[in-house]
TORKOL-4160 file (C-alpha; in steps of 0.2 Angstrom, whole numbers, padded with zeros to 4 digits, m for minus):
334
<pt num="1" X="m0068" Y="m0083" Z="0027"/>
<pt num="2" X="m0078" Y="m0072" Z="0016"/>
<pt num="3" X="m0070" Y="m0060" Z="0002"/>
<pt num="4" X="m0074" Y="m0046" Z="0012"/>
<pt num="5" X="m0067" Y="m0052" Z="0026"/>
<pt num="6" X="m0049" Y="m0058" Z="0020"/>
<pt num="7" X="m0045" Y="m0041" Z="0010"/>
<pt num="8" X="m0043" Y="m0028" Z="0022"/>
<pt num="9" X="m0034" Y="m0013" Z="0013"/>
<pt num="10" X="m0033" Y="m0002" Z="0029"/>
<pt num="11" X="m0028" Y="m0005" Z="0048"/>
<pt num="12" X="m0023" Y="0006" Z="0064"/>
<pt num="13" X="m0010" Y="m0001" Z="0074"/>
<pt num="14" X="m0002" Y="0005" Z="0090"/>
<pt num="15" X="0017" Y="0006" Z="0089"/>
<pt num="16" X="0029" Y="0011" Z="0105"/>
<pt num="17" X="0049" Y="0011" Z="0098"/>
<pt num="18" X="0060" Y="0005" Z="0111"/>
<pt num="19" X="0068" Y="0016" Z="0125"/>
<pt num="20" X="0089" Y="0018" Z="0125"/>
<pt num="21" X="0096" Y="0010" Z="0139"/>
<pt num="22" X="0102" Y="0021" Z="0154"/>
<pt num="23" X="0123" Y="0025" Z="0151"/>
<pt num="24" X="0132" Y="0017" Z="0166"/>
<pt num="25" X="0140" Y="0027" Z="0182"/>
<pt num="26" X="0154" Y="0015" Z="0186"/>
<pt num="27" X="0173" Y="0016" Z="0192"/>
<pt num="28" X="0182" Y="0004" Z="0190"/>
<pt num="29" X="0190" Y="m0003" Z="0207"/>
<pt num="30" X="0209" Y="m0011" Z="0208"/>
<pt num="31" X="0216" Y="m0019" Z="0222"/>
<pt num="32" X="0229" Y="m0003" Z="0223"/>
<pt num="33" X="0216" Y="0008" Z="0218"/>
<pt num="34" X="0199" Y="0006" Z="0225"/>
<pt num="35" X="0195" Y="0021" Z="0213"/>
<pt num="36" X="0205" Y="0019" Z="0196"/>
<pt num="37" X="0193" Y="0029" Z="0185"/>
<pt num="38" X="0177" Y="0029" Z="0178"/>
<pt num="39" X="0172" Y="0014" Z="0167"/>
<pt num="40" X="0153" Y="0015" Z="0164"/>
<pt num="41" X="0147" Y="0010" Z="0148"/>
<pt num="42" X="0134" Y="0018" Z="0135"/>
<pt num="43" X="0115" Y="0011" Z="0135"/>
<pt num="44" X="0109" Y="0000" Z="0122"/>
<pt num="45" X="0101" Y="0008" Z="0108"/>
<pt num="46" X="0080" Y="0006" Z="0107"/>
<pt num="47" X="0072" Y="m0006" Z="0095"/>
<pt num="48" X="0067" Y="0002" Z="0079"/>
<pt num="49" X="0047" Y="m0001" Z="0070"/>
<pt num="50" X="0052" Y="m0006" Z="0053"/>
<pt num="51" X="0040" Y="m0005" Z="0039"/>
<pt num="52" X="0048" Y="m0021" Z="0025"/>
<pt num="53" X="0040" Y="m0022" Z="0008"/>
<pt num="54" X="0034" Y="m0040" Z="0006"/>
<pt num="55" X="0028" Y="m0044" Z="m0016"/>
<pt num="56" X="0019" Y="m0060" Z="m0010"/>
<pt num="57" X="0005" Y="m0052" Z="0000"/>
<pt num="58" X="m0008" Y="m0043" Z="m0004"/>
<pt num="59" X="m0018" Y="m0037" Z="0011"/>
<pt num="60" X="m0016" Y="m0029" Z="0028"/>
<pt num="61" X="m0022" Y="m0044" Z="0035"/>
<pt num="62" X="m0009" Y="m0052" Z="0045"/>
<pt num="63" X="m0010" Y="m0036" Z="0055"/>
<pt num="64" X="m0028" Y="m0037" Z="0061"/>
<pt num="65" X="m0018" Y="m0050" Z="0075"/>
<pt num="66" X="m0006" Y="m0036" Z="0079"/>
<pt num="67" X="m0013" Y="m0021" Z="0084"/>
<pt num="68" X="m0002" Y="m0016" Z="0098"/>
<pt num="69" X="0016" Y="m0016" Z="0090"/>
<pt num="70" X="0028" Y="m0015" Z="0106"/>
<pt num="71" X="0048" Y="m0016" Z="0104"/>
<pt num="72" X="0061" Y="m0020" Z="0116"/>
<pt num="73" X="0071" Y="m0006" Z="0125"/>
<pt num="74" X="0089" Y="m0005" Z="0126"/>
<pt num="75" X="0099" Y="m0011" Z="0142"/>
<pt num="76" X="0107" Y="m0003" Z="0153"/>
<pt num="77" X="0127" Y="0001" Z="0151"/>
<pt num="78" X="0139" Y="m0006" Z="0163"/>
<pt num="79" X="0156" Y="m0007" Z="0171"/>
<pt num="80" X="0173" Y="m0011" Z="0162"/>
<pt num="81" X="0167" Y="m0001" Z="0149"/>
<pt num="82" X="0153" Y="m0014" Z="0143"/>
<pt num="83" X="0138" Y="m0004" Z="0133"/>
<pt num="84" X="0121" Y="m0011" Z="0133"/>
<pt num="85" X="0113" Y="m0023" Z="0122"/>
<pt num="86" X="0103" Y="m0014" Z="0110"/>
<pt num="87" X="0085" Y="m0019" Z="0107"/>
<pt num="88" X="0079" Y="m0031" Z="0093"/>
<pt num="89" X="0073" Y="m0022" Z="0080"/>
<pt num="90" X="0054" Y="m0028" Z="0073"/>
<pt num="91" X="0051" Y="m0027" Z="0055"/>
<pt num="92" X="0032" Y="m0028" Z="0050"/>
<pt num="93" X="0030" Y="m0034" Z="0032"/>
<pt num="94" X="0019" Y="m0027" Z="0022"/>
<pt num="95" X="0010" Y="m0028" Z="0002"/>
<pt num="96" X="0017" Y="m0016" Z="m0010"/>
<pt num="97" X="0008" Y="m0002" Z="m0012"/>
<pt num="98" X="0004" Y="0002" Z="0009"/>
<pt num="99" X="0008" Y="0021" Z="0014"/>
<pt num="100" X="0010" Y="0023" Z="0033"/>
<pt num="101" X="0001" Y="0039" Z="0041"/>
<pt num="102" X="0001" Y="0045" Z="0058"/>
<pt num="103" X="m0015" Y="0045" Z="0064"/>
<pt num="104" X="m0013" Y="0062" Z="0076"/>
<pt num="105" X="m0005" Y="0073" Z="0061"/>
<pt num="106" X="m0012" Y="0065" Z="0046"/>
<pt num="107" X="0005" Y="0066" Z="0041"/>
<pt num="108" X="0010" Y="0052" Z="0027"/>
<pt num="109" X="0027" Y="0044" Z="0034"/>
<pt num="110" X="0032" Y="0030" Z="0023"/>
<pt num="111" X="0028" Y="0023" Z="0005"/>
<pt num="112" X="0032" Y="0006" Z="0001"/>
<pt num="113" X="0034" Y="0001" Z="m0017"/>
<pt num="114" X="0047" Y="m0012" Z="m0021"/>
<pt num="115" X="0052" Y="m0029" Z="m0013"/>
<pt num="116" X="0063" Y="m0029" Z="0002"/>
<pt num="117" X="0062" Y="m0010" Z="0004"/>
<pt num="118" X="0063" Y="m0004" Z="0021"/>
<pt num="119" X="0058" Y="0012" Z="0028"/>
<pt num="120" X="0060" Y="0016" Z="0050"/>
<pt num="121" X="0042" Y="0020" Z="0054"/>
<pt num="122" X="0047" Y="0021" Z="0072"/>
<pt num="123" X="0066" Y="0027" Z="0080"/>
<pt num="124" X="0070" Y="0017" Z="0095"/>
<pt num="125" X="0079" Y="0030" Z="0110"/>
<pt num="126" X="0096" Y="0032" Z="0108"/>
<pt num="127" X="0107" Y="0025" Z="0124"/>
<pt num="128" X="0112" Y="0037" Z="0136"/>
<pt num="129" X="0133" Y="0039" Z="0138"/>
<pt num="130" X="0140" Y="0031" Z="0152"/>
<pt num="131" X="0150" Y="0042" Z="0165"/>
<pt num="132" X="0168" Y="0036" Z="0156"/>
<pt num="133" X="0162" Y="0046" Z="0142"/>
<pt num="134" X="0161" Y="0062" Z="0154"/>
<pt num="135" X="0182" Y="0060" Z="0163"/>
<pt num="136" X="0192" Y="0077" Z="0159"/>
<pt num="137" X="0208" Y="0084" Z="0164"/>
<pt num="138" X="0200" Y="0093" Z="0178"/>
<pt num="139" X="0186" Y="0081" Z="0181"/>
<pt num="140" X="0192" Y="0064" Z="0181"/>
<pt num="141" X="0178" Y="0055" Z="0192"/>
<pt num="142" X="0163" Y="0060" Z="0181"/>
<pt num="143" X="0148" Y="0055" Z="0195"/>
<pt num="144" X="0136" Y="0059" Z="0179"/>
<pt num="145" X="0130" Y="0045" Z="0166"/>
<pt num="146" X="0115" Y="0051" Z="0153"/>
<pt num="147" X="0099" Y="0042" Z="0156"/>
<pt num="148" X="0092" Y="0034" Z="0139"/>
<pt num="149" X="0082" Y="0042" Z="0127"/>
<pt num="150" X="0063" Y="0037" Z="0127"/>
<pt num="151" X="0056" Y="0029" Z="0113"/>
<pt num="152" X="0042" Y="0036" Z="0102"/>
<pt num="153" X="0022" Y="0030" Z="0103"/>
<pt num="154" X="0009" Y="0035" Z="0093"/>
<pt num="155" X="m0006" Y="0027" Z="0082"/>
<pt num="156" X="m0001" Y="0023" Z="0063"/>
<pt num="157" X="m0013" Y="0020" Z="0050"/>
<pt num="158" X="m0008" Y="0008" Z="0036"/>
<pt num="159" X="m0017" Y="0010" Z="0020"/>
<pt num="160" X="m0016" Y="m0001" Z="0002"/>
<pt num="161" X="m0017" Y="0004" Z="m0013"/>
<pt num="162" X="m0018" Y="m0007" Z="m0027"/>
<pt num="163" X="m0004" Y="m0008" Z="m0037"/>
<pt num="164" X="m0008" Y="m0015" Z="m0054"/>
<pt num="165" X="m0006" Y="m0009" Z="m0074"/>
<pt num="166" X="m0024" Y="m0007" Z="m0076"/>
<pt num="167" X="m0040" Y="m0003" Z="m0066"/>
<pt num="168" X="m0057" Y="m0008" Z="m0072"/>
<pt num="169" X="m0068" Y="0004" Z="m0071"/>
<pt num="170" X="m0086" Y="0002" Z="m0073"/>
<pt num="171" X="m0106" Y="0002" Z="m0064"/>
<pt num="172" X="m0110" Y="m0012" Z="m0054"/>
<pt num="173" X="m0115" Y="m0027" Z="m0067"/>
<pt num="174" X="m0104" Y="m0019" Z="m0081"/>
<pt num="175" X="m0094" Y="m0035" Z="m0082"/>
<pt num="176" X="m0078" Y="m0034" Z="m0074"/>
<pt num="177" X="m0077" Y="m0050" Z="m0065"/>
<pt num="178" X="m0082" Y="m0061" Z="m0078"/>
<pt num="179" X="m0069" Y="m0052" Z="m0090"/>
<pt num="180" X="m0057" Y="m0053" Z="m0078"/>
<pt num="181" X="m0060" Y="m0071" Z="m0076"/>
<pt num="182" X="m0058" Y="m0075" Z="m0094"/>
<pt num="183" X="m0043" Y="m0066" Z="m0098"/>
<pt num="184" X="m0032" Y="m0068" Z="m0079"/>
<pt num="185" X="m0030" Y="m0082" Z="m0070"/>
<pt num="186" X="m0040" Y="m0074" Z="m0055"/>
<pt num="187" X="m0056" Y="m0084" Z="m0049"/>
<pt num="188" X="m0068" Y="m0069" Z="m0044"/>
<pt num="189" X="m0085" Y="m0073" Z="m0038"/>
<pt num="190" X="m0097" Y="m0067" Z="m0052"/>
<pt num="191" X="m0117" Y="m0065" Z="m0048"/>
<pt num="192" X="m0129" Y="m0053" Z="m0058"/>
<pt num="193" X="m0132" Y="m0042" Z="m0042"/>
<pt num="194" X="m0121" Y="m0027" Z="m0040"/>
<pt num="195" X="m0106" Y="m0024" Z="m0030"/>
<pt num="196" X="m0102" Y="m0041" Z="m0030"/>
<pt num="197" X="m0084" Y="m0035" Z="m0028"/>
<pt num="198" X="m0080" Y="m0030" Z="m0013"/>
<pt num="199" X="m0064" Y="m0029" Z="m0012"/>
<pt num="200" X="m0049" Y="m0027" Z="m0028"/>
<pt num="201" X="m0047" Y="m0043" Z="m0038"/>
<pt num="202" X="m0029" Y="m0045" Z="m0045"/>
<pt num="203" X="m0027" Y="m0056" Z="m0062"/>
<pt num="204" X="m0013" Y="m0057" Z="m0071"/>
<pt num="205" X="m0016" Y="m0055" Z="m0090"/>
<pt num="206" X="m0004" Y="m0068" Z="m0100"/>
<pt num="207" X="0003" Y="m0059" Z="m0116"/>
<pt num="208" X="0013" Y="m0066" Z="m0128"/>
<pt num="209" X="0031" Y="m0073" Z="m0126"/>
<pt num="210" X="0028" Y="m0076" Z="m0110"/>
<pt num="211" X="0024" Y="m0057" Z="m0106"/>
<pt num="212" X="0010" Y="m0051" Z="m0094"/>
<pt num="213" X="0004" Y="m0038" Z="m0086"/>
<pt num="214" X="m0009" Y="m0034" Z="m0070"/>
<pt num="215" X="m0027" Y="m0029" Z="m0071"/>
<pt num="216" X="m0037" Y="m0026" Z="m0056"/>
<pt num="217" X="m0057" Y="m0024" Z="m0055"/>
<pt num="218" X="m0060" Y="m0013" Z="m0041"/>
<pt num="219" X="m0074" Y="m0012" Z="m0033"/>
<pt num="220" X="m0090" Y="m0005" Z="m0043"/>
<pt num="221" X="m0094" Y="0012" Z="m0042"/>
<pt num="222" X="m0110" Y="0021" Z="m0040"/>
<pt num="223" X="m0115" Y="0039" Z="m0042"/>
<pt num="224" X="m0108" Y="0051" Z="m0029"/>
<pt num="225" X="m0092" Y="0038" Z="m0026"/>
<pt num="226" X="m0083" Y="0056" Z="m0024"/>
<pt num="227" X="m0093" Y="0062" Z="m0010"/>
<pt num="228" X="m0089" Y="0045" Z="0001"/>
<pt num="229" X="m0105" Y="0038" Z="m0005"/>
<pt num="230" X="m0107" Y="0017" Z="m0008"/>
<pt num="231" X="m0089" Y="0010" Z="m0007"/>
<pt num="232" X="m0083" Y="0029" Z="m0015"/>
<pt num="233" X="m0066" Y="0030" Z="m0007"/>
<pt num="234" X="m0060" Y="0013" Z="m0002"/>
<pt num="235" X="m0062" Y="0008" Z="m0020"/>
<pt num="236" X="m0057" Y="0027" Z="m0029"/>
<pt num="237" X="m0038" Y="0024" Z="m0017"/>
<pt num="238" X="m0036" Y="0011" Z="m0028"/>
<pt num="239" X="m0037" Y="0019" Z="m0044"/>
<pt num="240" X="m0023" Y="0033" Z="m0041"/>
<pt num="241" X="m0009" Y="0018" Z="m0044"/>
<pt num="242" X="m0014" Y="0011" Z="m0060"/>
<pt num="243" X="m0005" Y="0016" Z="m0076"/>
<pt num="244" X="m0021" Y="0016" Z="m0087"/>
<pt num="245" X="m0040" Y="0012" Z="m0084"/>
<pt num="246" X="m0051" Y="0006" Z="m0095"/>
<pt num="247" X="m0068" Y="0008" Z="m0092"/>
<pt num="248" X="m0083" Y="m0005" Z="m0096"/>
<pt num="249" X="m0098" Y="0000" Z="m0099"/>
<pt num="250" X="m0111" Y="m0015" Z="m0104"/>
<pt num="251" X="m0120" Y="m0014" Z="m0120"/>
<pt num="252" X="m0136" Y="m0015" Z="m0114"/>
<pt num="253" X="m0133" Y="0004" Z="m0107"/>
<pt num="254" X="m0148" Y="0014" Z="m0109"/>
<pt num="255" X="m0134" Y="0028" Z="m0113"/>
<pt num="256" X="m0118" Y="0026" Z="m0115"/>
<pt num="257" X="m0111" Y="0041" Z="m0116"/>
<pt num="258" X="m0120" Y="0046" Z="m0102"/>
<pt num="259" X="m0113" Y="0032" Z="m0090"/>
<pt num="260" X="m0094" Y="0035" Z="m0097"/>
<pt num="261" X="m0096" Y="0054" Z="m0090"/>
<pt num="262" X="m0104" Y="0048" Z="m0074"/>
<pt num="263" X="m0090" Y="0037" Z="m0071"/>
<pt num="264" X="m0076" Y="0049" Z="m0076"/>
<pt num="265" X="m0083" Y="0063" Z="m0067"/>
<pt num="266" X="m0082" Y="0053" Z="m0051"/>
<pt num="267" X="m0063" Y="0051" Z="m0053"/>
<pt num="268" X="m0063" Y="0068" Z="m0058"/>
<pt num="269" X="m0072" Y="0074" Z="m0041"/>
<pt num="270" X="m0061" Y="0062" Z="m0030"/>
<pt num="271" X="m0045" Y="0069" Z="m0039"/>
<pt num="272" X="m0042" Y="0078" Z="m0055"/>
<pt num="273" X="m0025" Y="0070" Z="m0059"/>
<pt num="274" X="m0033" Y="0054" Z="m0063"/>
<pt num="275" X="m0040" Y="0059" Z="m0081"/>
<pt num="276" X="m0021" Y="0062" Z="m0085"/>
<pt num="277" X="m0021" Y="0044" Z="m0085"/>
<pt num="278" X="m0023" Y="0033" Z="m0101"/>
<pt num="279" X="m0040" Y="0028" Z="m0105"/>
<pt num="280" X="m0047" Y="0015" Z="m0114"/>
<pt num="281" X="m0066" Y="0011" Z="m0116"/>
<pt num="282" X="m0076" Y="m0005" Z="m0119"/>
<pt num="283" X="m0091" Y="m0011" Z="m0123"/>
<pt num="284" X="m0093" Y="m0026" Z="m0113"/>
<pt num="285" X="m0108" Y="m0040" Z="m0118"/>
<pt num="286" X="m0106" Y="m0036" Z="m0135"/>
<pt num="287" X="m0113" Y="m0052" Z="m0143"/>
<pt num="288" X="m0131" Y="m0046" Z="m0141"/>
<pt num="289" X="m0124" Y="m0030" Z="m0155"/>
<pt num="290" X="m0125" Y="m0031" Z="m0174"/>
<pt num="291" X="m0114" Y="m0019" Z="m0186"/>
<pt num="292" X="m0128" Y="m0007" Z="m0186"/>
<pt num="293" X="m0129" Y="m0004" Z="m0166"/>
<pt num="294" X="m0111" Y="m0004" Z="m0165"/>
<pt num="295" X="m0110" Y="0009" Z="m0175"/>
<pt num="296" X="m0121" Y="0018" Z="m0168"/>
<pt num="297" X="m0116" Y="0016" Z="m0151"/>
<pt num="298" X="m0096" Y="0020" Z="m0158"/>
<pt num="299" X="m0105" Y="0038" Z="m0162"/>
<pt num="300" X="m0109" Y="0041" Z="m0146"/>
<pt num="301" X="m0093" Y="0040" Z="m0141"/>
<pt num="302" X="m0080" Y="0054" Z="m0136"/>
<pt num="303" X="m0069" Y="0054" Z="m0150"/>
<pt num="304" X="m0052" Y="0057" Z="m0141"/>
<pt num="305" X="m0051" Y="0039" Z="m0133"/>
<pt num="306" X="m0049" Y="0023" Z="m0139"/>
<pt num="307" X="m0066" Y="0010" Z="m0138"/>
<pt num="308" X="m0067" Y="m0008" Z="m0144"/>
<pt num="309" X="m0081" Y="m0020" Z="m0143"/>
<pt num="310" X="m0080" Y="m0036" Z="m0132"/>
<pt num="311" X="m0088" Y="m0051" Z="m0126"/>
<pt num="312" X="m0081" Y="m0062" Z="m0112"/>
<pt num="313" X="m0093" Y="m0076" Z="m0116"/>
<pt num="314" X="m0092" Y="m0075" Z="m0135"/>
<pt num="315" X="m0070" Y="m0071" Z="m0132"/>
<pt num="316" X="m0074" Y="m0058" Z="m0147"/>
<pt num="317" X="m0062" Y="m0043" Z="m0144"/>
<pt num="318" X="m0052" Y="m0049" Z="m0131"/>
<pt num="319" X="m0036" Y="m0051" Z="m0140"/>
<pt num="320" X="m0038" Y="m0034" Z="m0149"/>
<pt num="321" X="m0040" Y="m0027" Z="m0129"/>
<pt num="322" X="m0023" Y="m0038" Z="m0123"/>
<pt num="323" X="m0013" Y="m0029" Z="m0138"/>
<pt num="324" X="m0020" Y="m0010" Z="m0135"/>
<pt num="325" X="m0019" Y="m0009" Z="m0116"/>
<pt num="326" X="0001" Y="m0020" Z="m0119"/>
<pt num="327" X="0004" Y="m0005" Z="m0132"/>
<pt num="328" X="m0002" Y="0009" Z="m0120"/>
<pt num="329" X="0009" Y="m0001" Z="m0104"/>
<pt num="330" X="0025" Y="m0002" Z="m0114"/>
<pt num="331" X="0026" Y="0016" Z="m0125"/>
<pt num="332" X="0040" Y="0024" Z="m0124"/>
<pt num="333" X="0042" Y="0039" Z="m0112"/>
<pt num="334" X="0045" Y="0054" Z="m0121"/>
């Protein structure tokens, strides 16, 4: 299968809870007394549609095989005061980072963050009461049992965002695979052509004492990401999770400057609250510089955030990047 096939970051499912089982009109029936009083049992209660945080995936994949999410119903309540079997919940696991929407509302319904979490995306019906439930002083032969509630049915959408400590952010060609080859243990495919990146590439970045921390290269950008434009959207989701960003942009730049406001006016167009996050710049393919360029290039730079110089062939720089962006990762919330 091809990268752009096996990482699919949004799906739409159809998802019907289960119906409560009917309560039960019964009366119980003696030898003496062919009408002892009534004995019907609730209904079961209606499966659930349970949303399960799962740490070791990381696509919507599996679901593209389960688009029609049906649970079981409750059953039926019965004499001697049996209630109904209540129906097997199903429980869809799912990457950390999915949000659940309803597709009629829009309205977001679950988040899923943390390992094992769970979160009802669906109710099941609750069972109806059976008629023993209904026996008074003055009525004592209830002939009325509640029916079950119906379960609910709707279209969710599941969508993934990305959750790493570091986006890459950078053109098409600015480097971020090869980078993230070098300093993860991630295998991304890497050709001089742009948006070779299809889809988020997760590494983990080894640190010292046995430390790490995630870096993902998301998906190049292009001018006019913001308005949908290219891959815009699919690759900007991914961006609002990470802690800090660092953007990438190639020494061979015709201006620097120029591509960093490009790229940070995208975010800013998809969604302000983005430039609150910590940025770090780098100037990828840096072997092909002298002092004299660096320099100059280090003058075009907007002063209030932090640059380096870095080479993935040459490994110049890379260790200086590890101990920034660990420092930024790890500071102490005021």
């Amino acid at each position: 299968m091809s990268e752009k096939s096996n990482f699919v970051d949004q799906i739409r499912v159809f998802c019907r809870s289960g119906h409560g089982g009917a309560g039960s009109k019964h009366f119980m029936r003696t030898k003496f007394n062919p009408k002892a009083g009534p004995d019907g049992g609730d209904g079961g209660r209606g499966a659930h549609i349970i949303l399960r945080g799962n740490k070791n995936l990381w696509t919507l994949l599996h679901l593209r095989y389960h688009k029609n999410i049906l649970a079981e119903n409750g059953e039926s309540g019965s004499g001697n005061n049996s209630t109904g079997r209540s129906g097997k919940d199903i429980y869809i696991d799912v990457p950390l980072g999915t949000i659940a929407f309803d597709e009629e509302t829009g309205e977001k319904e679950a988040e899923i963050l943390e390992d094992g979490q769970e979160v009802i995306l669906m109710k099941g019906g609750r069972g109806g009461l059976g008629n023993a439930r209904f026996a008074t002083p003055t009525n004592q032969a209830p002939e009325h049992a509640q029916p079950g509630e119906p379960g609910a049915e709707g279209y969710k959408i599941l969508e993934l965002k990305v959750l790493a400590d570091v986006g890459l952010v950078g053109f098409p060609n600015a480097g971020k695979s090869t980078l993230l080859s070098v300093i993860t243990a991630a295998k991304p495919k890497i050709a001089d052509y742009a948006f070779t990146t299809l889809s988020p590439q997760l590494g983990m970045v080894e640190y010292r004492d046995g430390k790490s921390f995630c870096i993902a290269d998301l998906p190049g950008i292009i001018e006019g990401a913001a308005e949908g434009r290219g891959l815009g959207h699919r690759f900007l989701r991914h961006i609002e999770r990470n802690s800090a960003l660092l953007f990438l942009i190639p020494a061979d730049s015709k201006d620097h400057r120029k591509e960093f406001e490009i790229l940070l006016n995208e975010l800013e167009e998809y969604n302000p609250e983005l430039l609150e996050k910590d940025i770090v710049i780098a100037i990828s393919k840096s072997d092909m510089l002298d002092d004299e360029l660096k320099a100059a290039i280090s003058k075009e730079l907007p002063v209030e955030y932090p640059h380096l110089f870095i080479s993935s062939v040459t490994q110049q720089g890379l260790k200086e990047l590890k101990d920034l962006l660990w420092q930024i990762l790890n500071r102490p919330v005021d």
